[in-house]
N, C-alpha and C positions, 0 to 999 in steps of 0.2 A: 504494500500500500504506500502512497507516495502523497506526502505531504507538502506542500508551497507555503512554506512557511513565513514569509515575505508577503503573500495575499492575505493568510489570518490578522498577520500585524496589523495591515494597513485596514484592511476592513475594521477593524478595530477602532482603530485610531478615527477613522470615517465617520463611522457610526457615532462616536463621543463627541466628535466636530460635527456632525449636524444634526446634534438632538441637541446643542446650545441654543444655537439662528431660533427651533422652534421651541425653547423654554421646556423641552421635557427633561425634570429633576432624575440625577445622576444616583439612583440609590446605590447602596450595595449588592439588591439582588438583579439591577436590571444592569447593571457591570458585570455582574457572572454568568447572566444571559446572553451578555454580547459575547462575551469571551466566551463561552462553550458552542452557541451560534458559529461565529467564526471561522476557532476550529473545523468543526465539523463541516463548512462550507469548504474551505480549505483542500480538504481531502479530493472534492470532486472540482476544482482550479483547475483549466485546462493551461497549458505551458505557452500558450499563445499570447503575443502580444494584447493589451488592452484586456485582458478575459479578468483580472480584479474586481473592475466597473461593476460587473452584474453580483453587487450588495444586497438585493431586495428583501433575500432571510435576514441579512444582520439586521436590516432598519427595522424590518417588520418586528424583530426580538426586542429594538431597542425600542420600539411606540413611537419612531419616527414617522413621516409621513415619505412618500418614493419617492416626492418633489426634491426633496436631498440628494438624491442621484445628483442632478443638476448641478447642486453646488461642486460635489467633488468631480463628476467628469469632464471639467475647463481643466485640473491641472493633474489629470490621471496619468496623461502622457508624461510630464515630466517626474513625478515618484515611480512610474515603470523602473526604470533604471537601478534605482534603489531596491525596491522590490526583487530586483533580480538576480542584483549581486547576494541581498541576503540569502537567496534559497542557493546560489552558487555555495558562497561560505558555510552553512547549514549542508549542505550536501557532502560537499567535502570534511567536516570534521567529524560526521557519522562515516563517512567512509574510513580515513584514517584511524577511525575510534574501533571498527569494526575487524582495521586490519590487525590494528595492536592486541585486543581479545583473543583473536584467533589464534594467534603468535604465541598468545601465554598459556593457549589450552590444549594446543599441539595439536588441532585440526587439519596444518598443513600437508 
């Protein structure tokens, strides 16, 4: 199973930034909504440019309304970038992390 770990972020981060603009209060349990929302959106991130954008579960988790798309996809294109390297770096130190494991367990 293959995580983008970079899209949970950012959907994250989204979802928080535009439940401010429409005044919906940040509790504790509707931040453990986003963050478990997220994730789980995460998982099915296709690796395609722009594919982030499509938030609808996060907002809908956080009691945003979808008119918040809007605000974030003006600068969706330039967090791409970032996004991307994140799941690069994420990928890679589970892979080294995986190769060091093996190495100690004598799977080789």
């Amino acid at each position: 199973m293959r995580t983008s770990d970079g899209a949970a972020i950012l959907q994250g981060f989204n979802a928080v930034f535009v439940a401010q603009p429409f005044g919906v209060p940040l509790t504790p349990a509707l931040v453990g909504a986003i963050f478990l929302s997220a994730l789980l959106v995460s998982f099915s991130t296709a690796g395609v440019l722009g594919s982030g954008i499509i938030m609808t579960t996060v907002l809908g988790a956080a009691g945003v309304p979808l008119e918040g798309v809007a605000l974030v996809a003006g600068v969706d294109r330039f967090t791409d970038g970032f996004r991307t390297a994140l799941d690069v770096v994420g990928n890679t130190a589970n892979a080294v992390l995986l190769g060091r494991w093996e190495d100690r367990s004598g799977r080789r």
